[in-house]
C-alpha positions as CSV (number, residue, x, y, z in Angstrom):
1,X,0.0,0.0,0.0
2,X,1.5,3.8,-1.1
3,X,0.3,6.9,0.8
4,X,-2.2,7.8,-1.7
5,X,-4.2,4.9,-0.8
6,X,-3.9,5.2,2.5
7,X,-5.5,8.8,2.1
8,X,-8.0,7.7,0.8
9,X,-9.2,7.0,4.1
10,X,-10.0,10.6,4.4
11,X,-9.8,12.0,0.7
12,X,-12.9,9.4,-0.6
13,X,-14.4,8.3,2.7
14,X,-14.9,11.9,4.5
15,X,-15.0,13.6,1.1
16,X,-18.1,15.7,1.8
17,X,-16.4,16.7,5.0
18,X,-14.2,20.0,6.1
19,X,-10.7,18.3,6.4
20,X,-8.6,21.9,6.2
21,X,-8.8,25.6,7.1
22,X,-6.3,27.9,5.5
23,X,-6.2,31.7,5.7
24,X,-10.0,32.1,6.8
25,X,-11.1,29.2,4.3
26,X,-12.4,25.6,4.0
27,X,-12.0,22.7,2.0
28,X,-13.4,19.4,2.2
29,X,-11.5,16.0,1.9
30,X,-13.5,16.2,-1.1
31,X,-11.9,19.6,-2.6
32,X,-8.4,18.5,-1.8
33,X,-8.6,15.7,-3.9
34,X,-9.8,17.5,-6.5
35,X,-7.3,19.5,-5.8
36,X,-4.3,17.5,-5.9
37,X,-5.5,15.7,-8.9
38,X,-5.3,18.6,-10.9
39,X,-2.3,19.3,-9.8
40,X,-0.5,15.8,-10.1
41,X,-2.4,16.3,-14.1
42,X,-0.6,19.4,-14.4
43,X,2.5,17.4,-14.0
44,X,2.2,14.9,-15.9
45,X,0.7,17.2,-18.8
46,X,5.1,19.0,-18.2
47,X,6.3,15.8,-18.1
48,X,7.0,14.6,-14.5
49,X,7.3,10.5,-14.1
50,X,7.5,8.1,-11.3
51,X,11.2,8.4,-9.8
52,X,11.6,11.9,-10.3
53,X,12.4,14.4,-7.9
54,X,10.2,18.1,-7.5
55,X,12.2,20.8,-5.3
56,X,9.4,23.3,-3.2
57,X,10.9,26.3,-2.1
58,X,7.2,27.8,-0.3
59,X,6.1,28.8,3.3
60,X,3.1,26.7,4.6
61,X,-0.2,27.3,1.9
62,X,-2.6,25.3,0.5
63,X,-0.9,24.9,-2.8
64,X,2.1,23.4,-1.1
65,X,-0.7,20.5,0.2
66,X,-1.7,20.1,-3.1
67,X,1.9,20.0,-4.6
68,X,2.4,16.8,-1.9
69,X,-0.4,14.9,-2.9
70,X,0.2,15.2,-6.4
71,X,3.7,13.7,-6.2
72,X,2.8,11.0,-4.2
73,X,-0.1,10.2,-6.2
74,X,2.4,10.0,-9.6
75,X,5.3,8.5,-7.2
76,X,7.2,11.9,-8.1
77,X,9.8,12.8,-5.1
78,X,9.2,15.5,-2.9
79,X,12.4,17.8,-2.0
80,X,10.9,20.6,0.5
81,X,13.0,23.4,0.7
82,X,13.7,25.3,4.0
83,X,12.0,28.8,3.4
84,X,15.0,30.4,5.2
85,X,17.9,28.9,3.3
86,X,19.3,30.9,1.3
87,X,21.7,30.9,-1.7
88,X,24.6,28.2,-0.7
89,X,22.1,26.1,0.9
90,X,19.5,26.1,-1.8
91,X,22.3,25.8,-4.4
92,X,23.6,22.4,-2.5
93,X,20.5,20.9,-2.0
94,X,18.6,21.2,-5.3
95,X,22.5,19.8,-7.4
96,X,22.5,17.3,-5.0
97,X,18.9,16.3,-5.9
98,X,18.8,16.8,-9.1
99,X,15.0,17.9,-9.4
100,X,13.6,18.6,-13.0
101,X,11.8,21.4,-11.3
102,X,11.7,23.6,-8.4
103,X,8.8,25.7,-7.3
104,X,8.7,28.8,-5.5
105,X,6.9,32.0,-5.3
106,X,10.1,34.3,-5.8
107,X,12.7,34.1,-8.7
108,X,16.2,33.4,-7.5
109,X,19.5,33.4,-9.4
110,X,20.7,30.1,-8.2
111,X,18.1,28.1,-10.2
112,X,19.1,29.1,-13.2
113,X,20.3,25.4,-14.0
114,X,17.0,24.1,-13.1
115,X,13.5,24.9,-14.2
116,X,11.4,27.1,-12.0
117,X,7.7,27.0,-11.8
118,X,6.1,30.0,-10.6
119,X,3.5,28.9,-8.2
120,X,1.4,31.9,-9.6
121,X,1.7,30.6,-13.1
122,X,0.9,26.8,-12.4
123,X,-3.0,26.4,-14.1
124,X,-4.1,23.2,-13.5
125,X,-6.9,21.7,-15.7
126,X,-10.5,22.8,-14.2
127,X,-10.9,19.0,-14.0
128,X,-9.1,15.7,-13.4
129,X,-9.0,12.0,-12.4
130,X,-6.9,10.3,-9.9
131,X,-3.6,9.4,-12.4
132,X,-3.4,5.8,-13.2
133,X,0.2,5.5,-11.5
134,X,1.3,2.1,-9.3
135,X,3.5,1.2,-7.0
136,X,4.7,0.0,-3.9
137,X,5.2,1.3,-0.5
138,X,8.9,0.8,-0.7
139,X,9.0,3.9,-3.7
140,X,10.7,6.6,-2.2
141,X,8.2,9.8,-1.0
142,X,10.2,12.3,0.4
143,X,13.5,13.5,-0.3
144,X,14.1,15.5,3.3
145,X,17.8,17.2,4.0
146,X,19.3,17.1,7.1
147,X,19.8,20.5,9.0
148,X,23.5,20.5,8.8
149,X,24.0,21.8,12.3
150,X,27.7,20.0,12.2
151,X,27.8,19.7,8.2
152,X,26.9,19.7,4.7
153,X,23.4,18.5,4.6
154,X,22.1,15.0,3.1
155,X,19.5,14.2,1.5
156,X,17.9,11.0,3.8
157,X,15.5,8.6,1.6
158,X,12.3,8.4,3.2
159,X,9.5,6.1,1.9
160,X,6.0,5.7,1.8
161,X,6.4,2.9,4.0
162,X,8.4,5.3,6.4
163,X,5.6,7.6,6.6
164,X,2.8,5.4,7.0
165,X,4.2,2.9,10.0
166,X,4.7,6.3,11.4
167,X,1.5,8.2,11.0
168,X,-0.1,4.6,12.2
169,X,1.5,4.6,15.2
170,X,1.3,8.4,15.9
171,X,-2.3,8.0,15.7
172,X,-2.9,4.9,17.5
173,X,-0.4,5.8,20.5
174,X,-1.5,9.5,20.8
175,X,-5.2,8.5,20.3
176,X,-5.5,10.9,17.2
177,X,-9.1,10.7,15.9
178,X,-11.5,12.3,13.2
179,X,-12.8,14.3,16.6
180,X,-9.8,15.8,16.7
181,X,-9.3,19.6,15.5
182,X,-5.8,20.1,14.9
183,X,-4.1,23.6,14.9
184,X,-0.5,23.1,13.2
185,X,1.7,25.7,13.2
186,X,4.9,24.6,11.9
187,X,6.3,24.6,8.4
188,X,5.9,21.6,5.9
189,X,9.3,21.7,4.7
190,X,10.4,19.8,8.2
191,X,9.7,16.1,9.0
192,X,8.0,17.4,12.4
193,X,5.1,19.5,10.8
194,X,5.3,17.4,7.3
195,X,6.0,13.5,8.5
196,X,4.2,14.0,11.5
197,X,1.2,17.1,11.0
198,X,0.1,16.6,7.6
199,X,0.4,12.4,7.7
200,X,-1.4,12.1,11.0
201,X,-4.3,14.6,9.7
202,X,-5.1,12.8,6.4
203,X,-5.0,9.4,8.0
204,X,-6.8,10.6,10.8
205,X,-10.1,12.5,9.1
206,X,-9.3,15.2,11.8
207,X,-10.0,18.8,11.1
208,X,-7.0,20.8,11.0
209,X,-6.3,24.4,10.8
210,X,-3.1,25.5,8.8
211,X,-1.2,28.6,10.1
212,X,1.2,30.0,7.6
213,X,4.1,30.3,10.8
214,X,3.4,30.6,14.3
215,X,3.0,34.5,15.4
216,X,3.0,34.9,19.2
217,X,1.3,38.2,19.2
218,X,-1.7,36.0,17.1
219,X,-1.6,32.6,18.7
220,X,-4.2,33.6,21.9
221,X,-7.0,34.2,19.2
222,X,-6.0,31.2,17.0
223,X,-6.1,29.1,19.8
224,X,-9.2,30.8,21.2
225,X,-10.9,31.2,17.6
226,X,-10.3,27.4,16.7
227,X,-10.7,25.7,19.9
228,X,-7.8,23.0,19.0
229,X,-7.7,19.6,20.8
230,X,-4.6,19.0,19.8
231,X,-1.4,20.9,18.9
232,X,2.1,20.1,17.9
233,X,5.1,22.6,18.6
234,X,8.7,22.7,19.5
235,X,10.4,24.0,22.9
236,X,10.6,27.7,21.9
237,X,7.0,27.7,20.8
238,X,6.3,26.4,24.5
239,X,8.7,29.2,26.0
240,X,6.1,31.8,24.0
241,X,2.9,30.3,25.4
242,X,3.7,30.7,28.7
243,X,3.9,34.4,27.7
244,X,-0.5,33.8,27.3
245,X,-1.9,35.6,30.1
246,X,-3.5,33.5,32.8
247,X,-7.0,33.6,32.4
248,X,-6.2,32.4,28.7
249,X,-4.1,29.8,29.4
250,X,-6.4,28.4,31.6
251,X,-9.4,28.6,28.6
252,X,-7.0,27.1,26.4
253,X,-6.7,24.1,28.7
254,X,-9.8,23.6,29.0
255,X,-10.7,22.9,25.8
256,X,-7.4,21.1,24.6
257,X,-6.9,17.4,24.7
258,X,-2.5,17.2,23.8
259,X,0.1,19.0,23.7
260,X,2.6,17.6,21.7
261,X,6.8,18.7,22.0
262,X,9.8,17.9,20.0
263,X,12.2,18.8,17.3
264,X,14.5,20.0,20.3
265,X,15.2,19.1,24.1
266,X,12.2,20.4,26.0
267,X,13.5,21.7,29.4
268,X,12.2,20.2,32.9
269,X,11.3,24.1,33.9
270,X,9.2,25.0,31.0
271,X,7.5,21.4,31.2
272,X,7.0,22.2,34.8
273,X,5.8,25.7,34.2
274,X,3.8,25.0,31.6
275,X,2.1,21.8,33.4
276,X,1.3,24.7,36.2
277,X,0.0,27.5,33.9
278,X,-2.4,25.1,31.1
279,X,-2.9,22.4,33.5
280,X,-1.8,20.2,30.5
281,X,1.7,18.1,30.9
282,X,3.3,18.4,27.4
283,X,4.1,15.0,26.0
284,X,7.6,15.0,24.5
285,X,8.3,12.3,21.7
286,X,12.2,12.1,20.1
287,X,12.6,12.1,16.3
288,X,14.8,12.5,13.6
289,X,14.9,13.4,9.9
290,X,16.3,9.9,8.7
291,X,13.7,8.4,11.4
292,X,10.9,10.0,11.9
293,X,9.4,9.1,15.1
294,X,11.8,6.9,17.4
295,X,10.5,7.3,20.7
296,X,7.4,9.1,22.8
297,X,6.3,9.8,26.1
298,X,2.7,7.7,27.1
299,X,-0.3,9.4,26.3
300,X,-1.9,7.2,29.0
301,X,1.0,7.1,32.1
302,X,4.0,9.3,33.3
303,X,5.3,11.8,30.9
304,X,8.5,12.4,32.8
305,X,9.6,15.4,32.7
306,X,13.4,15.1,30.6
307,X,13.0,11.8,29.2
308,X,11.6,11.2,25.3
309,X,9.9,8.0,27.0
310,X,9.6,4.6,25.5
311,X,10.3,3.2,21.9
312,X,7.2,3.4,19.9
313,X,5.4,0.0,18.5
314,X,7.6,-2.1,15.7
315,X,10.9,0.5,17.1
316,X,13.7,-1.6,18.5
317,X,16.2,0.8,19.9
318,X,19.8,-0.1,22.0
319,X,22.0,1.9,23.1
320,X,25.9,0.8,22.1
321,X,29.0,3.2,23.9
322,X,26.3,5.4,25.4
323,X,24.5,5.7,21.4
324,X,21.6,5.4,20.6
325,X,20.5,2.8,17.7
326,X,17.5,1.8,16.2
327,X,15.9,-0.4,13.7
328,X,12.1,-0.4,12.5
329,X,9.7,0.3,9.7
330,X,10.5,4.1,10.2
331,X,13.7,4.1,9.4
332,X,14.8,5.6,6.4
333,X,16.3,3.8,3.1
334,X,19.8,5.6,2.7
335,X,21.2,8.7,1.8
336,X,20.6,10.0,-1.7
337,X,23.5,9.5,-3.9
338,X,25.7,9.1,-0.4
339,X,26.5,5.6,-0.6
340,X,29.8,5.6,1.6
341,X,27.5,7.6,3.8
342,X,24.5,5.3,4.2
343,X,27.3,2.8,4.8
344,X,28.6,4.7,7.7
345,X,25.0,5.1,9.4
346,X,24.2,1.3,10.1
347,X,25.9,-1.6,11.9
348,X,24.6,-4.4,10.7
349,X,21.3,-3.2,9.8
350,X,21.1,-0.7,13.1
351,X,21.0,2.7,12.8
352,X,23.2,5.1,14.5
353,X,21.5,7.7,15.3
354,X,24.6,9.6,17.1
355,X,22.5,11.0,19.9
356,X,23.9,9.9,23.5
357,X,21.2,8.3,25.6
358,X,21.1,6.8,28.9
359,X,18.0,4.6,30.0
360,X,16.2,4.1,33.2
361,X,15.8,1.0,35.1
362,X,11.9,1.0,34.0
363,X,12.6,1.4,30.4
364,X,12.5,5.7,29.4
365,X,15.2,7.0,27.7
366,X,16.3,10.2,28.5
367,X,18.8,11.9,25.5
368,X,22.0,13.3,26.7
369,X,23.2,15.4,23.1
370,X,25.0,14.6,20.3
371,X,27.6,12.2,20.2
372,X,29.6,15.3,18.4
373,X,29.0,17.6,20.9
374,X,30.1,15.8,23.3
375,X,33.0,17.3,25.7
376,X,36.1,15.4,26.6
377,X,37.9,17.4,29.4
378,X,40.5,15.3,31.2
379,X,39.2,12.5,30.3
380,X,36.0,13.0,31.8
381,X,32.9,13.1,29.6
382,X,30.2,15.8,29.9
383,X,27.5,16.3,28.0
384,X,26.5,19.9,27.5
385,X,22.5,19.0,28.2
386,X,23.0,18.4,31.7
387,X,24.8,22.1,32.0
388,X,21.9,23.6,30.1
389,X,18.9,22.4,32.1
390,X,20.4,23.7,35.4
391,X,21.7,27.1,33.9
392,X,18.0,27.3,32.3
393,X,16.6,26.4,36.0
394,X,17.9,30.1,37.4
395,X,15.3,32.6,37.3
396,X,17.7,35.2,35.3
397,X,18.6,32.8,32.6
398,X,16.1,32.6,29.6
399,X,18.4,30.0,27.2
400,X,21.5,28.4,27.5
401,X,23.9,26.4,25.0
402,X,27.3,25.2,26.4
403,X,30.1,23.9,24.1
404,X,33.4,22.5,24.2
405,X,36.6,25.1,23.5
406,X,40.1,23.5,23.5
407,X,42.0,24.1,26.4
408,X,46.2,23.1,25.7
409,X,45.9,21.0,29.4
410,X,42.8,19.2,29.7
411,X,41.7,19.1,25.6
412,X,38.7,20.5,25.9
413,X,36.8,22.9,28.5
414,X,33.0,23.9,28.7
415,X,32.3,27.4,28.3
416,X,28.3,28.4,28.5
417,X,26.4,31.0,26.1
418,X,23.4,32.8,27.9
419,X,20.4,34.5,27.1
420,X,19.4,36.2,30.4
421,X,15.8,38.0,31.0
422,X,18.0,40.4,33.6
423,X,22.0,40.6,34.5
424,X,23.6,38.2,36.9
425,X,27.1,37.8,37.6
426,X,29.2,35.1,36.0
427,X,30.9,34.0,39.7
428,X,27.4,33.9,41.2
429,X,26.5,31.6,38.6
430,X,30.1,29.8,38.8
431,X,29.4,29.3,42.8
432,X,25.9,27.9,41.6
433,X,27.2,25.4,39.5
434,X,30.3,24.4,41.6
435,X,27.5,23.7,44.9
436,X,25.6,21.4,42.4
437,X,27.8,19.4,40.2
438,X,31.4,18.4,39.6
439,X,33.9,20.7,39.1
440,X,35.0,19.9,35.4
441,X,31.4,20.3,34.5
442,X,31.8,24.2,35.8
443,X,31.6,26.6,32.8
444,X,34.7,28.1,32.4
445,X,33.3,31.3,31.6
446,X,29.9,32.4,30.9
447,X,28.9,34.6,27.5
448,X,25.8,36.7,27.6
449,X,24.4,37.0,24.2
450,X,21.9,38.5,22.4
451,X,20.2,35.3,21.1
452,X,21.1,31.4,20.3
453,X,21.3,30.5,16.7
454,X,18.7,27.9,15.7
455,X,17.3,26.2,13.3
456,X,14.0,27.2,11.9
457,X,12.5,24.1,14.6
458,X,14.2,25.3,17.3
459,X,17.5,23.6,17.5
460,X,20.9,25.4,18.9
461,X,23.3,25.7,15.5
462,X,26.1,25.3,17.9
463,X,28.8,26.1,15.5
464,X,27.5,29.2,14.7
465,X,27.9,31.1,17.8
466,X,30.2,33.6,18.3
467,X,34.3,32.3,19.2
468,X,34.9,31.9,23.1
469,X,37.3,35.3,23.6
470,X,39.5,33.8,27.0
């Protein structure tokens, strides 16, 4: 079975019924296959087969739903581009790929090698059947690249088999229903909002309501407006909400069924805080690109505050030199045109994922960082997480990201950046640390900035803050 005929769940059986709200519209399961058949006819009519690969270069619209459907209905390959890339990045990805076309709303110089389709100019016939294309589940969906937070991004293989064990599970371990209304803010170029948001509603039948980004200063009257039972975000979007004024929060909760968190490490104050404030304990899942969903957090039982919880159904994980590895219908086929590096990536058949882990007695897994930024000083290992939630605990700090600078007598030494809500002395918060962990852990030194780089999900671009001055 593909993806398009899992759909059909939705697209033919709830046809007549409101499956999407965009921009102060609605469309029916109906409409979108309509929809997306004229689209994926479009395609075929410029001369897209099975196999080949379609770059998309939009922010979150309805035209980038239909664009989706249409390629996995022909068994074309979808290469989302991140909205906030910009030459270099866009230039890598799409002659890496090798798409016959990329479509965007803007004209850009760096596509000059490959077609661009205007999303303006693409007329799709006022009428169309479902294309009579077959395949398999094994044909490759999605062609998603890798953030490149410590390197040139790849290209990871995902399948329709990928995205339908996990939309399957999602739904049956979340409880994810038709009588769900679903409010997704985050953009369909990333596996969370795309793998996760979109799969989970069309297999679902759940009404969702599509937000173009997520706007702080609007979210109280989308949330209030919509009445969501469900939501999916990632730790900064948490950090905002608790911004919602009481008495809102408090309406918010009451009419909301889960909170979902991920993308990022969700800290054990803002879990707290926010458990407090919505009377809702966020349940925080662990992912990757290559992956998609790994691990999650009960939805009936403990959501422990700092852990990602328990493998999900048909998941086998194991942990080997503190790593975590995984094997499972989720995980992806390879990396596109990468060979020696899809190589690299498995021991016999098993995934390295390169995230440390430890797990508990009782079976939750709680993620320690990446295996590369992982600090060696003196031989003693210390992994910047552990830093970060306690610096993140004092009232004064708002963020925190610690990395490893070398240091000519112990290799390497941990030096903190800090985003603080008001000033606070770097001893005072040396003493702190020093009465609470060991003393390699200490920060030698603690950097106030204006901001932590991150990704467009939320993840600290650790490379790309500023160089520790001693």
């Amino acid at each position: 079975m593909n993806l398009a005929q899992l759909f059909d769940l939705s697209l033919v059986g709830r046809r007549d019924e409101v499956g999407l709200e965009f921009a102060g519209r609605e469309y029916t399961f109906g409409a979108i296959e309509s929809r997306s058949n004229r689209m994926a006819a479009l395609f075929r009519a410029r001369g897209l087969e099975t196999g080949d690969r379609v770059a998309v270069y939009l922010a979150n619209c309805v035209e980038l739903i239909d664009i989706y459907l249409a390629c996995v209905k022909l068994g074309v390959i979808f290469v989302p581009i991140n909205i906030l890339y910009r030459e270099k990045e866009i230039a890598h990805i799409l002659g890496d790929a090798g798409p016959k076309a990329v479509i965007a709303a803007q004209e850009m110089d760096q596509w000059k090698h490959v077609p661009l389709w205007r999303l303006q100019e693409l007329e799709t016939p006022p009428a169309a059947g479902r294309p009579p294309v077959f395949f398999g589940g094994d044909a490759p969906a999605a062609l998603v690249y890798t953030s490149g937070t410590t390197g040139v991004s790849k290209g990871a293989i995902l399948t329709h088999h990928n995205f339908a064990a996990n939309a399957v599970n999602l739904n049956a371990c979340w409880q994810i229903s038709s009588a769900d209304r679903f409010l997704l803010a985050l953009p369909l170029f990333h596996v969370h909002a795309l793998g996760n948001g979109l799969h989970c509603w069309l297999t679902s039948g759940c009404r969702m309501r599509l937000l173009e980004r997520f706007e702080h200063r609007k979210a109280p009257a989308e949330f209030l407006d919509f009445r969501p039972t469900l939501f999916f975000g990632v730790p900064t979007i948490y950090v905002r909400l608790l911004d919602f004024p009481a008495e809102i929060a408090r309406q918010i909760g009451g009419f909301m069924r889960l909170f979902v968190s991920g993308s990022a490490p969700l800290s054990p104050q803002v879990f707290e805080e926010f458990r407090t404030r919505f009377g809702h304990t966020i349940l925080e899942r662990y992912g990757m690109t290559e992956t998609l969903m790994n691990m999650s957090n009960p939805y009936a039982g403990e959501r422990r505050a700092g852990t990602v919880g328990w493998p999900l159904p048909g998941v086998s994980a194991r942990i080997v030199d503190g790593e975590i590895q995984l094997r499972g219908a989720n995980v992806f086929a390879g990396y596109w045109r990468r060979d020696d590096a899809t190589r690299a990536a498995f021991d016999g058949g098993w995934f390295k994922t390169g995230d440390m882990a430890e797990r508990s007695p009782d079976g939750y897994y709680t993620l320690l960082g990446r295996r590369s930024d992982l600090i060696i000083s003196g031989g003693f290992n210390i992994y910047p997480r552990e830093i970060e939630d306690f610096l993140t605990e004092q009232d004064e700090i708002a963020e925190a990201a610690v990395v490893g600078v070398p240091d000519r007598l112990r290799g390497e030494i941990p030096v903190a950046y800090i985003v603080v809500r008001r000033p606070v002395d770097g001893a005072e918060l040396e003493a702190r640390c020093r009465a609470r962990m060991a003393s390699f852990k200490v920060p030698r030194d603690f950097v106030t900035v204006e901001k932590l780089p991150r990704t467009a999900l939320g993840k600290v671009q650790r490379r790309l803050l500023p160089p520790w001055r001693p």
